[in-house]
N, C-alpha and C positions, 0 to 999 in steps of 0.2 A: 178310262179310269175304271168303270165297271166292268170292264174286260178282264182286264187286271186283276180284280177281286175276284170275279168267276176263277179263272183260272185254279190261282192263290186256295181257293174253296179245293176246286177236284186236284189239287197236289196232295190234299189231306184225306179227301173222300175215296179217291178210287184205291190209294194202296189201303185203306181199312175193309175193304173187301166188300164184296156186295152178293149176297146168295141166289138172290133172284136172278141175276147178271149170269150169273158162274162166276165172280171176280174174285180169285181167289185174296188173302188178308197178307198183305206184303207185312204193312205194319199192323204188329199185335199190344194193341193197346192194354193198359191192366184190363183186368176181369177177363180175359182172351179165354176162352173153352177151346180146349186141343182137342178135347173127345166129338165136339159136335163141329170143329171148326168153326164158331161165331165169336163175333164179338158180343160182351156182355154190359164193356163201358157206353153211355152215348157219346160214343163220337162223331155222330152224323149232328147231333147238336153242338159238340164239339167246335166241329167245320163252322156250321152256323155264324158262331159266337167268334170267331176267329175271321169267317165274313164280315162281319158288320164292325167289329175293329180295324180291319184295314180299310172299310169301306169311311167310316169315320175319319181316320188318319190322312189319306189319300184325300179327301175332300177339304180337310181343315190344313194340309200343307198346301193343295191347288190355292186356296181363299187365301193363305199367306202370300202365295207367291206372286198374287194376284195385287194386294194390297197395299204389298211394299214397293210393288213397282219391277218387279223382279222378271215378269214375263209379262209381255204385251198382251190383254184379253182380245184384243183383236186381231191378232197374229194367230192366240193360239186358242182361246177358248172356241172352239169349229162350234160347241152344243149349244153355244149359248148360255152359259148355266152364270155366269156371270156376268149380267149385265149391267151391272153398276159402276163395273171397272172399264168399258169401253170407251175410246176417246169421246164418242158420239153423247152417250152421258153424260160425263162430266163438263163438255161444251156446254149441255142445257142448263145443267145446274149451275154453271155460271152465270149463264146468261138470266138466271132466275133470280140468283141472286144481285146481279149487279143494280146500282141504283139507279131510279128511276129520274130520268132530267125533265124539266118540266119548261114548254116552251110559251114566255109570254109575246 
């Protein structure tokens, strides 16, 4: 999932060019200087801001899909990052809540 975002991030970063790199500016964002070739907009903040949206989105459709029943967390969550939806869980929590029988 945070692959994904990285990625997502340098589709945006590397064509806005990078001077230290030599990368030259595929995409010229406004404020773009022709004379200096630089960019003038932050688009490196940009990128950012455009990281942590997909990074949100991608984590809040996983927790969906996870919730509705829609993908098995134990098939597919490998990180771990949801453990509340594994069968293993939700056994406990049954068993926690089941009632208590009392033997005389």
């Amino acid at each position: 999932m945070k692959d994904a975002v990285i990625l997502n991030t340098f589709y945006l970063f590397l064509p806005g060019g990078e001077t230290r790199l030599g990368v030259p500016a595929v995409i010229k964002f406004p404020y773009y200087d022709a004379v200096t070739e630089t960019q003038k907009f932050p688009f490196k903040t940009l990128c950012m801001l455009c990281a942590l949206c997909a990074h949100c989105l991608t984590s809040t459709g996983a927790r969906l899909l996870f919730e509705h029943g829609y993908l098995e967390a134990d098939r597919w969550d490998i990180l771990n990052a949801f453990p509340q939806f594994s069968s293993k869980a939700i056994d406990q929590r049954e068993q926690q809540n089941a009632p208590v029988r009392e033997i005389h």
